[in-house]
C-alpha positions as CSV (number, residue, x, y, z in Angstrom):
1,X,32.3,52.7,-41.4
2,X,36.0,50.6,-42.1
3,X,37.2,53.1,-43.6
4,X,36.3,55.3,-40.8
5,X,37.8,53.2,-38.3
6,X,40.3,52.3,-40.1
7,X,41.4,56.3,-40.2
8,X,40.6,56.1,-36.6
9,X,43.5,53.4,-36.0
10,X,46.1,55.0,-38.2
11,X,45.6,58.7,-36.3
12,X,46.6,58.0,-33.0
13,X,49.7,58.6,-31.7
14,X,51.4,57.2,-29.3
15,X,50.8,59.9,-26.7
16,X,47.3,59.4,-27.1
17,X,47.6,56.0,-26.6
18,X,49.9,56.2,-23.3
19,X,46.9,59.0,-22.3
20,X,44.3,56.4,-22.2
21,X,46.1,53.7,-21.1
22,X,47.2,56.1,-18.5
23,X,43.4,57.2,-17.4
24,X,42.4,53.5,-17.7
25,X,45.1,52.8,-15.2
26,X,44.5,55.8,-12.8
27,X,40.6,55.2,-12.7
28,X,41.4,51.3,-12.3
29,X,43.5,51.7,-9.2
30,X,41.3,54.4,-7.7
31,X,38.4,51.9,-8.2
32,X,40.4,49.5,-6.1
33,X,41.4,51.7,-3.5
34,X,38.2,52.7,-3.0
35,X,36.5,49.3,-3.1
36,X,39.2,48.3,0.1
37,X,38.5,51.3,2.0
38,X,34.9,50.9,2.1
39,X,34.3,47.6,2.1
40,X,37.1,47.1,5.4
41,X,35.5,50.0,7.3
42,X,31.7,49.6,6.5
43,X,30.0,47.1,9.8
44,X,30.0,43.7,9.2
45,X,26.1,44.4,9.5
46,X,25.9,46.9,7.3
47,X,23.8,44.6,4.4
48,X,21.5,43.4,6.8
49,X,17.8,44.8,7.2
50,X,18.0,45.9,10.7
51,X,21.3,48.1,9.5
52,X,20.3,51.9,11.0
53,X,23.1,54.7,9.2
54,X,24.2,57.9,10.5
55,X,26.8,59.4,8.8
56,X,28.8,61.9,11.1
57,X,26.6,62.4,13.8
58,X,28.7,64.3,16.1
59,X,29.8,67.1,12.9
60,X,28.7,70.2,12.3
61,X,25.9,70.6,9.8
62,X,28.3,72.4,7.3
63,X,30.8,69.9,7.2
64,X,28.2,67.0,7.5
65,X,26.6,68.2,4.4
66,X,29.6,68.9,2.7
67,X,30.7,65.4,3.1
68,X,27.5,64.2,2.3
69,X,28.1,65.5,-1.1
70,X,31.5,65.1,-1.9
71,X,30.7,61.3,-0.6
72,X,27.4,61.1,-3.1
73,X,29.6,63.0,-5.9
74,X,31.7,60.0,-5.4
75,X,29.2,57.2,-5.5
76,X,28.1,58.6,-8.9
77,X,31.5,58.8,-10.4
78,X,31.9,54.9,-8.9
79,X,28.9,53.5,-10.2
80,X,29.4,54.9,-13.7
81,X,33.0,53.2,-13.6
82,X,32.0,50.4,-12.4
83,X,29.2,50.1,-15.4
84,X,32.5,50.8,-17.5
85,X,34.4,48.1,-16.0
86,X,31.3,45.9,-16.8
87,X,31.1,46.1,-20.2
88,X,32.7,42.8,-22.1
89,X,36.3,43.0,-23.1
90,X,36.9,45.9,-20.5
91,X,39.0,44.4,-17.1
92,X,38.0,44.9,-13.8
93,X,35.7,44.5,-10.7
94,X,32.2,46.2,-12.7
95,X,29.8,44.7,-9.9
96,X,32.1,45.5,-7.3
97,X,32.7,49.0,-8.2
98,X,29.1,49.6,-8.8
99,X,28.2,48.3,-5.4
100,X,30.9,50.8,-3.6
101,X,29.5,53.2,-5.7
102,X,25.6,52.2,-4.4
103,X,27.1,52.6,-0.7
104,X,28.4,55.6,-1.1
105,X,25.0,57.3,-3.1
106,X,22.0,58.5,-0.6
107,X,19.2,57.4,-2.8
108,X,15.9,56.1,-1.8
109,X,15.4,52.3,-2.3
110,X,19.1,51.5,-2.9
111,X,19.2,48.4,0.0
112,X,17.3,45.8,-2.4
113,X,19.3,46.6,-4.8
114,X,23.1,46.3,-3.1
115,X,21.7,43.2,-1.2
116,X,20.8,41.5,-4.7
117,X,24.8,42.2,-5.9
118,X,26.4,41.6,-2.5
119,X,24.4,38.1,-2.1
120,X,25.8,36.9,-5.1
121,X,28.3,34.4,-3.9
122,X,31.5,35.6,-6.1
123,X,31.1,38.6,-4.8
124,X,30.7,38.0,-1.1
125,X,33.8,35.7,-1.0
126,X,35.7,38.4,-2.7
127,X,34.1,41.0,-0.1
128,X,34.5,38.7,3.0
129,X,38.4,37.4,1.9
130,X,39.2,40.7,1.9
131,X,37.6,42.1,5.0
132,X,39.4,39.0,6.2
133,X,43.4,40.2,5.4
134,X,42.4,43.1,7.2
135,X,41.1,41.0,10.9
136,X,37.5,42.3,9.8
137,X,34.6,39.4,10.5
138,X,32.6,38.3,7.5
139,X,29.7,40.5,6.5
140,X,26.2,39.5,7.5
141,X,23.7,39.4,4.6
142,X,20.2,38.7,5.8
């Protein structure tokens, strides 16, 4: 197994390296792009129980459902980064990522589970600082 790693190490070239440093980077900032985006436009309300979505209700059903996916493709992709980013020695915003990710996803039972990670209080401060640089009130967490 050293020896394996070891060979590991000694292979890689510096293109490879710049390659994955360049990925990390890339998925990184589209992680917190995406995190700002949703978490400034979703309601302040949106964590609470009495929360009611509809998502493009005035759209055609062809570009509602195409939006739909491409939004769900997206959650997936999120929530798998953010498991990433959890992982020890890897930096970034994990829960955070993974909570976009939940928002984005149309899955049955989902609200427990984002109201457990958005209630924890790290998280909500982080959440309601920056919905504050951007005028948006505090979100309301039942």
């Amino acid at each position: 197994m050293i020896e394996w790693l070891s060979g590991f190490w000694h292979s890689l070239t510096l293109n490879q390296v710049l390659l994955g440093v360049g990925l990390f980077l890339l998925s990184l900032t589209i992680s917190f792009a995406a995190i700002v985006i949703v978490l400034v436009n979703i309601p302040a309300n949106y964590f609470s129980t009495h929360y009611q979505q509809d998502f493009l209700p005035n759209s055609r059903w062809i570009v509602r459902w195409g939006a739909v996916i491409l939004k769900n493709i997206l959650g997936v992709f999120l929530v798998i980064l953010g498991l990433i980013l959890s992982l020890p020695g890897v930096p970034g915003q994990g829960l955070l990522t993974i909570l976009l990710g939940l928002i984005l996803i149309d899955i049955p039972g989902k609200r427990p589970f984002e109201a457990r990670i958005i209630k924890r209080p790290a998280i909500l401060s982080a959440a309601n600082r920056l919905r504050s640089r951007f005028n948006k009130g505090p979100l309301l967490v039942d």
